[in-house]
SEMAR-616118 format. One line per 5 residues: number of its first residue (from 1); their letters; for each residue x, y, z of N, C-alpha, C. Coordinates in Angstrom, 3 decimals. Layout:
<lozas>
NUM	a	X,Y,Z,X,Y,Z,X,Y,Z | ...
</lozas>
This chain:
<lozas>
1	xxxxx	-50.711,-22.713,-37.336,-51.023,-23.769,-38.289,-49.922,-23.914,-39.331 | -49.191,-22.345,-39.939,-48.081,-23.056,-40.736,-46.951,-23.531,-40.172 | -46.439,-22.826,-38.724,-45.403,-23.370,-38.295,-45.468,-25.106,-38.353 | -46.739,-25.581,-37.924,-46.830,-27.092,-37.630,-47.009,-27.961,-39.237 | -47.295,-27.394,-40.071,-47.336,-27.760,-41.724,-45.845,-28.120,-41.603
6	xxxxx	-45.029,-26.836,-41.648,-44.060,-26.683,-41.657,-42.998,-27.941,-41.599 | -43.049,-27.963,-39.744,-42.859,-28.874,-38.953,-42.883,-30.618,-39.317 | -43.986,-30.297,-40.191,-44.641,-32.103,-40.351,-43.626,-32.384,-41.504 | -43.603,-31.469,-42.574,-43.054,-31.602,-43.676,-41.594,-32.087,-43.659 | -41.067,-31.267,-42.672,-39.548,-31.218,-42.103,-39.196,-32.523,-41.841
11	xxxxx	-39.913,-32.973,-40.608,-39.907,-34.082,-40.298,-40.344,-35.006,-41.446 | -40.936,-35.277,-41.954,-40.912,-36.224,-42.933,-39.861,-36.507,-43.802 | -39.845,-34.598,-44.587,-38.504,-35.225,-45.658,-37.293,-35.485,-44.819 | -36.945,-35.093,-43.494,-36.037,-35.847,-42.921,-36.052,-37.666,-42.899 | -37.147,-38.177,-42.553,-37.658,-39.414,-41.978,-37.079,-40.321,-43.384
16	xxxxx	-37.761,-39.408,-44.958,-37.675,-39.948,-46.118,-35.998,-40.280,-46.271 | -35.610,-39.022,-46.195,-34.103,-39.268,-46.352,-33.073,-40.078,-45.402 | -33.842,-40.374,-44.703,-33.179,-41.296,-43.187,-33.024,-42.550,-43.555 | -34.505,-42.619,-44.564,-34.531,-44.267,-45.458,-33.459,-44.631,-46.814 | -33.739,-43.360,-47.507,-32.327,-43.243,-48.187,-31.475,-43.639,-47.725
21	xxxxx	-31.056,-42.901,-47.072,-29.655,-43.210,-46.450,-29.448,-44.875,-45.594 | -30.177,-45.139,-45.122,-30.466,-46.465,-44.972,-29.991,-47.455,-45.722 | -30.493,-47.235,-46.930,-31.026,-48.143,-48.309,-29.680,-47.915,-48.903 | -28.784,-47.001,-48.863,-27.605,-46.624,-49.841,-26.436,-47.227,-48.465 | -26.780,-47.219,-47.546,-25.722,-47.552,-46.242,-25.378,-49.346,-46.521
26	xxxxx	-26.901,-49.856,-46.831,-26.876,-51.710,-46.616,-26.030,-52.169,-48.306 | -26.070,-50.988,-49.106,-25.886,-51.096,-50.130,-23.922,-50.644,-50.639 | -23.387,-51.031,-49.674,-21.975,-50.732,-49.617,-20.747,-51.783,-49.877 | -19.668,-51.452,-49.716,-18.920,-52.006,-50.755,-17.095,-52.058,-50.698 | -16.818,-53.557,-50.490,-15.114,-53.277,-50.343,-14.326,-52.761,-51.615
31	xxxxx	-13.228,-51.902,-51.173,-12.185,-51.989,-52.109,-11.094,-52.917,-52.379 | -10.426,-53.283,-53.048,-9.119,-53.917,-53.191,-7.973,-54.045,-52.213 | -7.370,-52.127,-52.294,-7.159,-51.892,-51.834,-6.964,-51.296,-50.524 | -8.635,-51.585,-49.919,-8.643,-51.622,-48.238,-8.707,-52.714,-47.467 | -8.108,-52.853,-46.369,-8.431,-53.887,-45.572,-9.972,-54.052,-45.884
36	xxxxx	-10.455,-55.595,-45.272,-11.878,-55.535,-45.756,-12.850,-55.117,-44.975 | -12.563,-54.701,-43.864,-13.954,-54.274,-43.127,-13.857,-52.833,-43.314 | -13.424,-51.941,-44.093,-13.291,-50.775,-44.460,-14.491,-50.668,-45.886 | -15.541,-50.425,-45.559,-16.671,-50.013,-46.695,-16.646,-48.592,-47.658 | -17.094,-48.474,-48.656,-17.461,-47.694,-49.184,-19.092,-47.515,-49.715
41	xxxxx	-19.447,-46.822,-49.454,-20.939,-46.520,-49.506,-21.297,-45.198,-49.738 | -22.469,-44.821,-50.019,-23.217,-43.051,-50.636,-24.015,-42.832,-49.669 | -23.940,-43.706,-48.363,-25.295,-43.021,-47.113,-25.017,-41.363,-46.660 | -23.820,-40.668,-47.154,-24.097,-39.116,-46.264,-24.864,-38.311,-47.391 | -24.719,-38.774,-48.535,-25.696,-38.042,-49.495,-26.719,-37.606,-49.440
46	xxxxx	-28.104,-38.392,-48.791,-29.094,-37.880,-48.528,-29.352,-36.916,-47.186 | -27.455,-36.852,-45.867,-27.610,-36.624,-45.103,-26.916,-35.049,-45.219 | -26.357,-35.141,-46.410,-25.742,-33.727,-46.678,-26.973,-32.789,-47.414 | -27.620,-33.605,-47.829,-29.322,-33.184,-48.684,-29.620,-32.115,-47.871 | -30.338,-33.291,-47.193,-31.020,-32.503,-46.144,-30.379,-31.451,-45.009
51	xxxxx	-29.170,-31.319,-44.679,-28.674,-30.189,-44.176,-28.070,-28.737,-45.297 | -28.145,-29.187,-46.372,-28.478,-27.760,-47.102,-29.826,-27.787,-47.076 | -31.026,-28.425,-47.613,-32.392,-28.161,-47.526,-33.040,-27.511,-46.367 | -32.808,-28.621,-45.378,-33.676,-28.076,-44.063,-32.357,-27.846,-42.439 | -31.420,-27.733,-43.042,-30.494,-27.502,-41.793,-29.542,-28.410,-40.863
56	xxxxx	-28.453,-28.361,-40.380,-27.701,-29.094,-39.685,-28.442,-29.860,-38.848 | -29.453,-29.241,-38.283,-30.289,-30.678,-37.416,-30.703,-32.034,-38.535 | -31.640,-32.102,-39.109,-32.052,-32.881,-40.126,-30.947,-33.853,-40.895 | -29.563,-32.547,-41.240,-28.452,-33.750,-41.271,-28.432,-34.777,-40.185 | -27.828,-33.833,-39.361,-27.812,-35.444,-38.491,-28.596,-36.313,-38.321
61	xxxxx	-29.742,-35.903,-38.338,-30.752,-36.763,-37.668,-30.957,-38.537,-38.944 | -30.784,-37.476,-40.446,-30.823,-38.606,-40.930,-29.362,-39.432,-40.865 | -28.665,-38.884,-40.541,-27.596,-39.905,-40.035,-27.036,-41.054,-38.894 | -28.246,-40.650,-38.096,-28.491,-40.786,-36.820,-29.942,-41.860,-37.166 | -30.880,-41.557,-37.998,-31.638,-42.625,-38.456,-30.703,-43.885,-39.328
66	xxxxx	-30.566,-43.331,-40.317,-29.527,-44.837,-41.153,-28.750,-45.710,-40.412 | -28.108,-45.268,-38.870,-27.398,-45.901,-38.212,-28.246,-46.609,-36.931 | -29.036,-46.554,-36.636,-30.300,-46.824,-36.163,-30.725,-48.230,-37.021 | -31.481,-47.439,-37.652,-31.854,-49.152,-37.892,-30.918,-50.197,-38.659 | -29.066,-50.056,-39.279,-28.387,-50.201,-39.462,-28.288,-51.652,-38.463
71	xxxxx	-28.465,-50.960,-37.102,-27.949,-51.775,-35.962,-28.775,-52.999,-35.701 | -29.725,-53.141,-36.842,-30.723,-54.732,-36.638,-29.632,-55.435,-37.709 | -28.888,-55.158,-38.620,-28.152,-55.935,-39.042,-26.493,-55.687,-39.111 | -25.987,-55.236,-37.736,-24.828,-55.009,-37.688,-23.978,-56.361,-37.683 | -22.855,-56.045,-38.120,-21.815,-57.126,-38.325,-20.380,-56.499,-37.417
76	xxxxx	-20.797,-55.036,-36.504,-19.562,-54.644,-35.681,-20.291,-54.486,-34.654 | -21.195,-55.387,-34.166,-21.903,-54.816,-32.587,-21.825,-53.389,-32.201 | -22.373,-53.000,-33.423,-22.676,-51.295,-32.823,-21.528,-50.588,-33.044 | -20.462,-50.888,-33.191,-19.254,-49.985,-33.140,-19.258,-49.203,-34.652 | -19.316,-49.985,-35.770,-18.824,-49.378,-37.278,-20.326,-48.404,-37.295
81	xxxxx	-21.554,-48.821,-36.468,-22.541,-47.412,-36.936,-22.107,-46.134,-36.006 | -21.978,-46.327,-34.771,-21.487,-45.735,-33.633,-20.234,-44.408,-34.387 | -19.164,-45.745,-35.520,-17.844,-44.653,-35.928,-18.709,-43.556,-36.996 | -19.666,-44.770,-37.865,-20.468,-43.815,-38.754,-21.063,-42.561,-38.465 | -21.990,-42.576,-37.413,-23.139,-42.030,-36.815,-22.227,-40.666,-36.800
86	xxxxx	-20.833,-40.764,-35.993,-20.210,-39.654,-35.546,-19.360,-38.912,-36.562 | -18.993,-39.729,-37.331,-17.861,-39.157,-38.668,-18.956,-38.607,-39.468 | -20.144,-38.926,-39.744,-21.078,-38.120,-40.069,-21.487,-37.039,-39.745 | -21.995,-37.135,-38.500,-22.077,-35.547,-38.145,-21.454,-34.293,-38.224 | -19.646,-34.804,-37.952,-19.032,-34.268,-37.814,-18.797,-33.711,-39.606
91	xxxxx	-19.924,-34.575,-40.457,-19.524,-33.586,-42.044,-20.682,-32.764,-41.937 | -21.822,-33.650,-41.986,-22.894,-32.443,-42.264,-23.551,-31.589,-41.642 | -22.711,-31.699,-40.386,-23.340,-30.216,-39.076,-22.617,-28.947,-39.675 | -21.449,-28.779,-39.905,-20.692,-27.738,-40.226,-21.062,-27.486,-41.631 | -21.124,-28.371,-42.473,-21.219,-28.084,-43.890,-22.634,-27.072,-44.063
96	xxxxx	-24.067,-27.934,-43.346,-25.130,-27.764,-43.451,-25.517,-26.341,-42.252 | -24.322,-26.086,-41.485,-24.447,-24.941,-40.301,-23.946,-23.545,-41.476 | -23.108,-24.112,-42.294,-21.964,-23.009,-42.877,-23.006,-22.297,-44.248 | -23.791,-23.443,-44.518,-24.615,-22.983,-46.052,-25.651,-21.912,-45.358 | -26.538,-22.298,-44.249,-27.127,-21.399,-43.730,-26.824,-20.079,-43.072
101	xxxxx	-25.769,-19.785,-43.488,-25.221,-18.511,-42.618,-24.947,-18.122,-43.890 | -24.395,-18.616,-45.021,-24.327,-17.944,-46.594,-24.920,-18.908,-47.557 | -26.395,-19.069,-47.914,-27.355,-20.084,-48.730,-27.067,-19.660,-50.182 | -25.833,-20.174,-50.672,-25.162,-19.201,-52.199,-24.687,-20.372,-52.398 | -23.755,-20.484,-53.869,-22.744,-21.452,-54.275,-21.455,-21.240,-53.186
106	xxxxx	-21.412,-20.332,-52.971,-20.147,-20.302,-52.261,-20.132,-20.776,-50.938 | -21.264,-20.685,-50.268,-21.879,-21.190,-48.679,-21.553,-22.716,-49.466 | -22.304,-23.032,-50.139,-22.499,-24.599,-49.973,-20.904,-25.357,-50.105 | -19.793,-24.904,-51.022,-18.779,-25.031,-51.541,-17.772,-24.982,-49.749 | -18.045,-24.165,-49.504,-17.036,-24.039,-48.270,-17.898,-24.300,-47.329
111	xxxxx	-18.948,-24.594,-47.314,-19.715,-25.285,-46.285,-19.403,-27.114,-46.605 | -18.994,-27.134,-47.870,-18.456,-28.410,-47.899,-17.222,-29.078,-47.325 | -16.214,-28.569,-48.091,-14.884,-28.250,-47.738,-14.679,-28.367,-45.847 | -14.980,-27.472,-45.444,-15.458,-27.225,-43.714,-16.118,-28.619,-43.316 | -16.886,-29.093,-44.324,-17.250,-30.609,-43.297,-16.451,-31.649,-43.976
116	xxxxx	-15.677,-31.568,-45.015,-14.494,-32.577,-45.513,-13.556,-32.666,-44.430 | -12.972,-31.477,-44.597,-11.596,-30.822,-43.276,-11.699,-32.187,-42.028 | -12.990,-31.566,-41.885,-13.857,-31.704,-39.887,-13.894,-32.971,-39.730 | -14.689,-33.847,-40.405,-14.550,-35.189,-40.635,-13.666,-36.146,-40.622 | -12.647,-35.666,-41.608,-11.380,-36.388,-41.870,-10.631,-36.297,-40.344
121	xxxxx	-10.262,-35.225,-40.116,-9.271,-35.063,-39.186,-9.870,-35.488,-37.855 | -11.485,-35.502,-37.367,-12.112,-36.317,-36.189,-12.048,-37.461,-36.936 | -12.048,-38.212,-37.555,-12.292,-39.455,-37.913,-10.814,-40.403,-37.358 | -9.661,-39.733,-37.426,-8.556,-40.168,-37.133,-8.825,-40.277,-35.451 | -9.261,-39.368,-34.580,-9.591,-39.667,-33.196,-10.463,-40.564,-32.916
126	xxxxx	-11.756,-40.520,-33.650,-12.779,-41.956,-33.579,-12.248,-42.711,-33.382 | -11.733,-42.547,-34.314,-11.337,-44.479,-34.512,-10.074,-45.022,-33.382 | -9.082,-44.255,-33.672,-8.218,-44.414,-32.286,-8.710,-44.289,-31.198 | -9.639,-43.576,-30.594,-10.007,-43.723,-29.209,-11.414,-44.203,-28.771 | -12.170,-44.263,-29.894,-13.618,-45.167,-29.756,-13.301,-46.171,-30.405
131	xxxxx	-13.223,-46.122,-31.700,-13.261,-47.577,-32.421,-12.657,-48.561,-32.693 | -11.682,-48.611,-32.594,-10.445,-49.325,-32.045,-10.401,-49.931,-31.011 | -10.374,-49.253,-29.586,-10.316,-50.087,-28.263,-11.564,-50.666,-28.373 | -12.856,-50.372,-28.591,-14.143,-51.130,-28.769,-13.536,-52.641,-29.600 | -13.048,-52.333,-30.815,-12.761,-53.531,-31.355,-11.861,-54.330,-30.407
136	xxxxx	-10.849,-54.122,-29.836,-9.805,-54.482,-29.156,-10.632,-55.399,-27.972 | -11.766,-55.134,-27.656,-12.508,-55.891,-26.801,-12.571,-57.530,-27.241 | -12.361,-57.447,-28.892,-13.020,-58.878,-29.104,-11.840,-59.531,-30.070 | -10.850,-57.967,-30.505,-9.894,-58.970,-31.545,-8.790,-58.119,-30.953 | -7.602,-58.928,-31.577,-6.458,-58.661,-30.685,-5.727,-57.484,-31.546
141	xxxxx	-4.846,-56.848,-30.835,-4.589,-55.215,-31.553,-3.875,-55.708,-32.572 | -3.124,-56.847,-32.640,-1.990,-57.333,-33.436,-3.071,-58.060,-34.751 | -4.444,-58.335,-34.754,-4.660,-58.851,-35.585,-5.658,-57.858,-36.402 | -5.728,-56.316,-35.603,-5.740,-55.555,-37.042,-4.894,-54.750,-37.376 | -4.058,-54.687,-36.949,-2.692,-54.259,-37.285,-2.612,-55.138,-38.660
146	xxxxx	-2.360,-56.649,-38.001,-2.300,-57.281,-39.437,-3.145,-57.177,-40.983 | -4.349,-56.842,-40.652,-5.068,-56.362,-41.691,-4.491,-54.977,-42.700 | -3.903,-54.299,-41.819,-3.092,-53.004,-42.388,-2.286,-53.739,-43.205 | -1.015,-54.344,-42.443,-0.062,-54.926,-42.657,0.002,-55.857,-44.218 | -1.188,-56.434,-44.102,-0.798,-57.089,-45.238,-1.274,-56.605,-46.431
151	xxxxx	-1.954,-55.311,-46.881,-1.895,-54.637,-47.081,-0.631,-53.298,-47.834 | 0.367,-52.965,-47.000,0.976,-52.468,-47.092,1.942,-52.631,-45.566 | 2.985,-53.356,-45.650,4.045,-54.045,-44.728,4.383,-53.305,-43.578 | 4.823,-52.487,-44.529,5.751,-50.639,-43.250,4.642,-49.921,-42.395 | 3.511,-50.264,-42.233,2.766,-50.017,-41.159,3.304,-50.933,-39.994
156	xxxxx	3.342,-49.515,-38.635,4.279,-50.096,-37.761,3.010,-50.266,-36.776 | 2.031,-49.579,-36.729,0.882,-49.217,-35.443,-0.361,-48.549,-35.861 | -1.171,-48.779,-35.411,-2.861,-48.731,-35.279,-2.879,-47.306,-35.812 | -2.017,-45.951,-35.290,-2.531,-44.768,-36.029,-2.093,-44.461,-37.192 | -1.130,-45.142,-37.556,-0.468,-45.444,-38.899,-1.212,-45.843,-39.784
161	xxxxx	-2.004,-46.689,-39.252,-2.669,-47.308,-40.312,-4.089,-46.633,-40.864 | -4.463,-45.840,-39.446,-5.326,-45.456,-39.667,-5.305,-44.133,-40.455 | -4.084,-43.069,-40.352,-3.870,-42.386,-40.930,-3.888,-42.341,-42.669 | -3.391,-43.897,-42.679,-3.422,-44.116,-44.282,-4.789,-44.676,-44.911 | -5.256,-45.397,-44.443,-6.450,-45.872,-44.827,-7.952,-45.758,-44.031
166	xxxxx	-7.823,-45.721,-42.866,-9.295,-45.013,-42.263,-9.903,-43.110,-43.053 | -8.658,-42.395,-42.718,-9.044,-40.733,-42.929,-8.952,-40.756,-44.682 | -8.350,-41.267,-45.565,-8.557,-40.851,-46.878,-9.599,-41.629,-47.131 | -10.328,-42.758,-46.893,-11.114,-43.801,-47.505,-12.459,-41.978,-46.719 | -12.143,-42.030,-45.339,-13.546,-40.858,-45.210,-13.439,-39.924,-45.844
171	xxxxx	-12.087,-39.321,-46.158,-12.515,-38.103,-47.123,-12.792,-38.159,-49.024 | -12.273,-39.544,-48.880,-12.895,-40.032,-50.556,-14.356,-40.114,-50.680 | -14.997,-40.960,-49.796,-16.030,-40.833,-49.658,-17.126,-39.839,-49.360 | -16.679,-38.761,-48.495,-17.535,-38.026,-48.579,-17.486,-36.595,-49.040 | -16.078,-36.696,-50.477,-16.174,-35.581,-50.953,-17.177,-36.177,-52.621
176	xxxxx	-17.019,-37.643,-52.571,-18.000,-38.196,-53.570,-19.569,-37.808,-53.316 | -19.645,-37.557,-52.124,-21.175,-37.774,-51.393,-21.464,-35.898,-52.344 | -20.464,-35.037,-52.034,-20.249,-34.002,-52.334,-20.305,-33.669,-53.927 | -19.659,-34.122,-54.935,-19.861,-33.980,-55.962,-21.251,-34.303,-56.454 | -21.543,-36.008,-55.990,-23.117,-35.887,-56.228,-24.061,-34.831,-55.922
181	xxxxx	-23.876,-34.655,-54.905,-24.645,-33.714,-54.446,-24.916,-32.068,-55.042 | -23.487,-32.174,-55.452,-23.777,-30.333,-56.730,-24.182,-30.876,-57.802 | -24.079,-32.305,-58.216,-24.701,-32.205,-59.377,-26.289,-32.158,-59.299 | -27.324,-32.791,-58.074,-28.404,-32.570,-58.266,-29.035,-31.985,-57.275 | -28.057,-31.118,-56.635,-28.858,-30.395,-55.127,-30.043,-29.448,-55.872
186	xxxxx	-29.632,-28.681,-56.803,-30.431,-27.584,-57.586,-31.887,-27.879,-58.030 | -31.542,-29.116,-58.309,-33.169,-29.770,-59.044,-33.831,-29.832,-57.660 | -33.174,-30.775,-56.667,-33.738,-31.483,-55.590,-34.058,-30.309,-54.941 | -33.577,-29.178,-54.762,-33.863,-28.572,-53.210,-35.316,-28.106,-53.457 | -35.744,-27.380,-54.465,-36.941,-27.315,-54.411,-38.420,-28.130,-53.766
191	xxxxx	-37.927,-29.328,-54.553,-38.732,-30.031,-53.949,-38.780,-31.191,-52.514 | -37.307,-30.660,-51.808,-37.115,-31.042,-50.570,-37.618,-29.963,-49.786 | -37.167,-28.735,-49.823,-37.664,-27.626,-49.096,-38.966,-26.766,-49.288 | -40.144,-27.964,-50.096,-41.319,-27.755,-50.251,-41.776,-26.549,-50.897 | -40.854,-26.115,-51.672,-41.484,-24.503,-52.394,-41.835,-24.712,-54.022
196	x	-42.033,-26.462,-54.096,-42.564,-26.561,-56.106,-43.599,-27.584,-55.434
</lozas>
């Protein structure tokens, strides 16, 4: 009977935070200085939550929810949740795998760090070998090249560009997701991991 309490709870505050993340995903935002289909948004926040709270599964999952129902109002036929879904995981599986093996300031800190690293540096393969040729299906390589380009000129090619503005825009973002997150993980975990 408590394992399944347990269980229900889990699942829920996952489900809750899936909506979060949802709600903070539709709620995103160009920079100036990025090409424009390059967003900024706070959706791994509730997904980094929940993998210190209840574990690397639950991360994903709410990341894996936000991109889900994301896809009733996509504007990249599946591809920009698809890059999401995965550049996500790839923060809060390790981050949220690393806190549970040391549940301290220091677990969470280099359990962070470890999913900054992880992220950034898969995010440069995403996109070059999923998200990119996916796009390439419908726009021509030369016309997001040009999006780089005008931008900043001396971009010569697609990993160039992506190097400069795909991997820092992910690791800006989700070392922000990160600072939020020490500032109110302490209050929150309690009452995510059901012990107030």
């Amino acid at each position: 009977m408590t394992a399944n309490k347990v269980n229900v709870r889990k699942l829920t505050v996952t489900a809750l935070m899936g909506a979060a993340a949802t709600v903070l995903m539709f709620i995103s935002f160009g920079l100036p200085f990025l090409p424009p289909y390059l967003k900024f948004d706070f959706s791994e926040l509730p997904a980094l939550l929940a993998a210190f709270a209840l574990g690397p599964v639950s991360g994903a999952t709410v990341c894996l929810i936000k991109n889900l129902i994301n896809l009733f109002a996509t504007t990249t036929g599946g591809v920009g949740e698809l890059c999401n879904f995965l550049i996500g995981i790839c923060f809060v599986i390790p981050a949220g795998w690393l806190y549970r093996k040391k549940p301290n300031r220091r677990g969470a800190v280099l359990g962070a760090v470890l999913g900054l690293v992880i992220s950034t540096v898969f995010s440069v393969f995403i996109n070059y070998y999923v998200v990119y040729p996916a796009y390439m299906q419908v726009l021509k390589e030369e016309a997001i090249l040009g999006m780089y380009q005008a931008l900043i000129p001396g971009i010569q090619n697609l990993f160039q560009g992506i190097l400069v503005f795909n991997a820092p825009l992910t690791f800006v973002k989700e070392a922000a997701d990160v600072l939020v997150t020490f500032l109110i993980y302490k209050k929150l975990s309690p009452v995510l991991k059901g012990t107030k």
